[in-house]
SERO-4910 file (N, C-alpha, C, O; in steps of 0.05 Angstrom, whole numbers):
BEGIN
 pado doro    nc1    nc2    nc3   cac1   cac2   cac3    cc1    cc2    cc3    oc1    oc2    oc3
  Unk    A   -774  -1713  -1719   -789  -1734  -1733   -788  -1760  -1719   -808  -1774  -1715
  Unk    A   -755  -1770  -1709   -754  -1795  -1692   -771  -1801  -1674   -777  -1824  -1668
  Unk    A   -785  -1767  -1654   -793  -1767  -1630   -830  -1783  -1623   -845  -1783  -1604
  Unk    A   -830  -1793  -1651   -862  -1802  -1661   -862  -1832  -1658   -880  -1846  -1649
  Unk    A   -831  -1840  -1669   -835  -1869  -1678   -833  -1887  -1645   -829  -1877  -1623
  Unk    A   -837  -1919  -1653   -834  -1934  -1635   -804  -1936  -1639   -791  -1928  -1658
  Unk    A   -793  -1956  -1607   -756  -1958  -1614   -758  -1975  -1630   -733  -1977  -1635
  Unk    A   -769  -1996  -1648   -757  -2011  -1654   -754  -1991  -1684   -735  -1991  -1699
  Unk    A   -778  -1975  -1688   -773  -1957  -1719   -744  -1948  -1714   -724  -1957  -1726
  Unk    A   -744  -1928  -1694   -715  -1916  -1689   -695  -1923  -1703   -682  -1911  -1720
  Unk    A   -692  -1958  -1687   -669  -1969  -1693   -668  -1981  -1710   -646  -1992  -1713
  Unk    A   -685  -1984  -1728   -681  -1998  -1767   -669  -1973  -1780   -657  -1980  -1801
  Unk    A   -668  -1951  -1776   -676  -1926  -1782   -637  -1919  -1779   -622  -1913  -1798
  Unk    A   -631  -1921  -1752   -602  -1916  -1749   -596  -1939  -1762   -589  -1930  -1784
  Unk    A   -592  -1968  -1764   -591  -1984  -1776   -579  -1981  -1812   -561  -1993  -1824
  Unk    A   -597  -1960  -1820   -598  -1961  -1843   -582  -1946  -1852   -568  -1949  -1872
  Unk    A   -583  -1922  -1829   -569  -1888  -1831   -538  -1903  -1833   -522  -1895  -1850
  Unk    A   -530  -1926  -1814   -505  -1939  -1812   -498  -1953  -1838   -476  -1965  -1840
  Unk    A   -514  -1953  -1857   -512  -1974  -1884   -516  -1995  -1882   -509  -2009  -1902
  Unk    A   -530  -2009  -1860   -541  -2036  -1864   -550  -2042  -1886   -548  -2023  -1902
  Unk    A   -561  -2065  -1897   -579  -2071  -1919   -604  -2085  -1900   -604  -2090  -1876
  Unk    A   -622  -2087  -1917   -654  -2097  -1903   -652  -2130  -1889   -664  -2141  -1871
  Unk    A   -627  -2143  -1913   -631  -2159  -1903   -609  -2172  -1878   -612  -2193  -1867
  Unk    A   -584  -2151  -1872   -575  -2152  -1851   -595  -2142  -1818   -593  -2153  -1797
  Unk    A   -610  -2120  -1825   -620  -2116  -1812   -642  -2130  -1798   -646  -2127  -1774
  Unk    A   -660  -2148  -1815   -677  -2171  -1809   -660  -2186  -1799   -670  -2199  -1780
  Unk    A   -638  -2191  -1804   -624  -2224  -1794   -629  -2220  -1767   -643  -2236  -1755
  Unk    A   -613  -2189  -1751   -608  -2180  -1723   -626  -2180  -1711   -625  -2186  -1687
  Unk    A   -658  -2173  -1727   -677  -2160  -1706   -696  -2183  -1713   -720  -2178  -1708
  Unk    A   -689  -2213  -1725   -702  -2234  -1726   -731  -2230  -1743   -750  -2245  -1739
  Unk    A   -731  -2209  -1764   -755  -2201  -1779   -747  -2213  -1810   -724  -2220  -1816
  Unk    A   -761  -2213  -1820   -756  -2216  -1850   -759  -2192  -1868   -778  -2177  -1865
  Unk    A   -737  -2186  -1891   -731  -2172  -1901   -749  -2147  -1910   -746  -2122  -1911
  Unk    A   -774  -2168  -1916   -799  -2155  -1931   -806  -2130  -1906   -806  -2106  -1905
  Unk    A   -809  -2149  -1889   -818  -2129  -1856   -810  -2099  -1854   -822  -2077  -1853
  Unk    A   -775  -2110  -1856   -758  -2084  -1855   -762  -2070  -1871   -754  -2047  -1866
  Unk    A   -774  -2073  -1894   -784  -2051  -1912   -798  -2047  -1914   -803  -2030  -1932
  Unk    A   -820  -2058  -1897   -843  -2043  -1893   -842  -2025  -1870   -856  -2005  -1872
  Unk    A   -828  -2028  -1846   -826  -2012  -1836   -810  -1977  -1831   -814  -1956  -1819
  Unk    A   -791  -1990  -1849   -778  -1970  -1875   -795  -1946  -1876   -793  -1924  -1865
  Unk    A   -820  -1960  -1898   -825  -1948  -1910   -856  -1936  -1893   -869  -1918  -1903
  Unk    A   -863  -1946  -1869   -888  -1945  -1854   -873  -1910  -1840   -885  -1889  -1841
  Unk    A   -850  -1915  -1831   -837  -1896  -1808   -838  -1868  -1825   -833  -1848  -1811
  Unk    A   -843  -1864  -1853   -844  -1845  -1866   -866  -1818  -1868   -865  -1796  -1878
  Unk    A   -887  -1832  -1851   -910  -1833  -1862   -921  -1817  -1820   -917  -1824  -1797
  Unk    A   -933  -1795  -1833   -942  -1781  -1792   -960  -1797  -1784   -976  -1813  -1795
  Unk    A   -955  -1792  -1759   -980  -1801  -1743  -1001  -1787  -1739  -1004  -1763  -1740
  Unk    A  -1021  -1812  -1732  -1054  -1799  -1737  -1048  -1779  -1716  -1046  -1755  -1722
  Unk    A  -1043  -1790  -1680  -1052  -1788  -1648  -1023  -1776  -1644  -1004  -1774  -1659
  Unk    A  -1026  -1771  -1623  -1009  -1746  -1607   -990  -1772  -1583   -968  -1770  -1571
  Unk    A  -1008  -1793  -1584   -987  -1814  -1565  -1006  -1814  -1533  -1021  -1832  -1525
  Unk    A  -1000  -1785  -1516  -1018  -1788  -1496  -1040  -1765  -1492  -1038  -1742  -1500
  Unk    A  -1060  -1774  -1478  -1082  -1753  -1476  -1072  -1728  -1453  -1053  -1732  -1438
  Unk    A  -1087  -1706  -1452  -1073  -1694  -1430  -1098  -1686  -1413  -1099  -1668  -1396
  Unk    A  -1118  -1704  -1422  -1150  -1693  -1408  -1143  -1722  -1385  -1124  -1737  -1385
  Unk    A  -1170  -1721  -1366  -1163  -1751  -1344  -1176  -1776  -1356  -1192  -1779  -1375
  Unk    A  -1166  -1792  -1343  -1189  -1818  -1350  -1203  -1822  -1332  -1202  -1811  -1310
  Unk    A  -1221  -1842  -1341  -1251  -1844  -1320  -1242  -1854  -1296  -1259  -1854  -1277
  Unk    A  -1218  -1864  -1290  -1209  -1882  -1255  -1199  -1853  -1241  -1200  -1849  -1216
  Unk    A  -1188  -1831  -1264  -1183  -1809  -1247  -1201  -1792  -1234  -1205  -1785  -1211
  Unk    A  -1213  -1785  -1260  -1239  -1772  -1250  -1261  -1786  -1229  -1277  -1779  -1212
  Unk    A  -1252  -1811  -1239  -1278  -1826  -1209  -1260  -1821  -1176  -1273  -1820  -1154
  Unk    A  -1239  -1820  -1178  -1219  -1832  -1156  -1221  -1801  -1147  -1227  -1801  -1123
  Unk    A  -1219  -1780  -1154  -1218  -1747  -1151  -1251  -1755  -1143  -1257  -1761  -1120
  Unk    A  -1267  -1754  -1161  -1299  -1752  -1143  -1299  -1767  -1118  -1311  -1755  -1100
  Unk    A  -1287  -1795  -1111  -1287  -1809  -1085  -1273  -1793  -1066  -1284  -1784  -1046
  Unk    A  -1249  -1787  -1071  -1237  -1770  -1044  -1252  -1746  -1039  -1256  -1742  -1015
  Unk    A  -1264  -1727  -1058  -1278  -1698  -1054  -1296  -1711  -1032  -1298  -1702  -1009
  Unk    A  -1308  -1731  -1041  -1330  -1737  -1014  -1329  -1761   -992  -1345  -1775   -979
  Unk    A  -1295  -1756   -998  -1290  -1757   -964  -1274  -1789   -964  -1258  -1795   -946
  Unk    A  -1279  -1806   -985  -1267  -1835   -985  -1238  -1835   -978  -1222  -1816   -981
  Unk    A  -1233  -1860   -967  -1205  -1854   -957  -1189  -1874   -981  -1203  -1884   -999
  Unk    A  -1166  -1878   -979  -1147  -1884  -1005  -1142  -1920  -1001  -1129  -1936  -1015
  Unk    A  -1162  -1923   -973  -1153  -1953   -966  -1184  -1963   -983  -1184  -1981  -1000
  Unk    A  -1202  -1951   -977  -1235  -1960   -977  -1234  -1953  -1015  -1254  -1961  -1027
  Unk    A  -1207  -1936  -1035  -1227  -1934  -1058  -1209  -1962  -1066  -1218  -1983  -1076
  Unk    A  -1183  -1957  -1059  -1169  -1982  -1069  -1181  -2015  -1067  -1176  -2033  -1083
  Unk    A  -1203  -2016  -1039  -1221  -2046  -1039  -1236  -2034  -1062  -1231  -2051  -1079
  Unk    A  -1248  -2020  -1071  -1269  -2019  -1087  -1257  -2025  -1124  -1269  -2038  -1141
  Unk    A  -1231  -2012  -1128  -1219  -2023  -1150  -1200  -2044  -1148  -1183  -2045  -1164
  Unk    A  -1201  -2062  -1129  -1179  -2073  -1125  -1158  -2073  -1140  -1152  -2084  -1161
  Unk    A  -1143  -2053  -1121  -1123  -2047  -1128  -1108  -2040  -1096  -1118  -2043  -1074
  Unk    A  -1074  -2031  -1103  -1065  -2024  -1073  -1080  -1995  -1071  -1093  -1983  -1089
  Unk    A  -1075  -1985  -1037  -1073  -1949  -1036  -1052  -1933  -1048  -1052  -1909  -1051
  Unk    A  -1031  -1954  -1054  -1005  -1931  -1068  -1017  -1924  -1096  -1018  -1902  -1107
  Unk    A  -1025  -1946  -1103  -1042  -1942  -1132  -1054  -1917  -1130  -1048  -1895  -1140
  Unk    A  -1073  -1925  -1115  -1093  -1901  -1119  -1077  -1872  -1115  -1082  -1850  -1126
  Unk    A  -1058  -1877  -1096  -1050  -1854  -1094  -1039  -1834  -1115  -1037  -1810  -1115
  Unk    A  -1033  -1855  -1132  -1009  -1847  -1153  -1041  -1837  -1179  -1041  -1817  -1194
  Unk    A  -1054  -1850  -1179  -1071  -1845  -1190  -1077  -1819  -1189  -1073  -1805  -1209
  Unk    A  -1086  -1808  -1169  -1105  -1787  -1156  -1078  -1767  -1157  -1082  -1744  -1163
  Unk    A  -1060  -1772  -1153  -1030  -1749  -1160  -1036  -1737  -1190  -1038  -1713  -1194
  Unk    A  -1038  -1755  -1208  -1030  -1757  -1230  -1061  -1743  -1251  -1061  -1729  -1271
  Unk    A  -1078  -1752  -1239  -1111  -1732  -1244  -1098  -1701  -1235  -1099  -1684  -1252
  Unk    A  -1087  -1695  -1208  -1094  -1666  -1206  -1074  -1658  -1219  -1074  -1634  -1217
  Unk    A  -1054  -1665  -1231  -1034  -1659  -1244  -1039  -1654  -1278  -1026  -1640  -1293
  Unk    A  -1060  -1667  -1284  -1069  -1669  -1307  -1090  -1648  -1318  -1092  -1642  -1341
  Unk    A  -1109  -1637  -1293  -1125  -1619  -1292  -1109  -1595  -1289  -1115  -1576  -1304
  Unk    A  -1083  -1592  -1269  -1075  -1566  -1273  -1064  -1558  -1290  -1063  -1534  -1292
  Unk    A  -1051  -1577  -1309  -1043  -1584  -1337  -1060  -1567  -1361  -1051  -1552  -1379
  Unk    A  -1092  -1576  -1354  -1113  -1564  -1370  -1120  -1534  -1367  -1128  -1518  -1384
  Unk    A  -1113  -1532  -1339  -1121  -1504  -1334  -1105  -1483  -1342  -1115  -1461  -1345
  Unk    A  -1078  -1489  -1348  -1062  -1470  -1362  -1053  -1481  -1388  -1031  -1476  -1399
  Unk    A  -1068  -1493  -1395  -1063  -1484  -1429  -1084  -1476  -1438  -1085  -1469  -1462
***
């Protein structure tokens, strides 16, 4: 259930599990009491989203269509300005994502 929340839920969460009260716990994490119990009471509650997608995004899929036809990693990087490690890491991380798709 923890593996959903943000750290700061986490740690109101152990916080509490430790016997804090709401309003020790606002003092530490500089929130006000009300907060802490809203977040209390928010962390209870599933999430809509899964967190990350496992399909590509459009810089991957564009950056995979530029190299197929031939662009080099210096010429896509002027075009997004960005570095070539970028892109590189980019274009790693697309075919990684597609073979991802292909076996599930």
């Amino acid at each position: 259930m923890n593996a959903n929340l943000r750290a700061i839920e986490r740690r109101v969460l152990a916080m509490r599990a430790n016997g804090l009260g709401a309003e020790e716990i606002a003092a530490r994490l500089r929130r006000s009491p009300e907060h802490v119990e809203r977040m209390i009471a928010w962390s209870e509650y599933p999430r809509s989203g899964t967190g990350t997608s496992k399909s590509t995004r459009a810089i991957q899929e564009r950056v995979l269509a530029l190299r197929s036809s031939g662009e080099s990693h210096d010429r896509i990087a002027d075009r997004f300005r960005k570095s070539p490690r970028f892109i590189r890491q980019v274009e790693g991380l697309a075919h990684y994502r597609k073979a991802m798709e292909l076996l599930s």
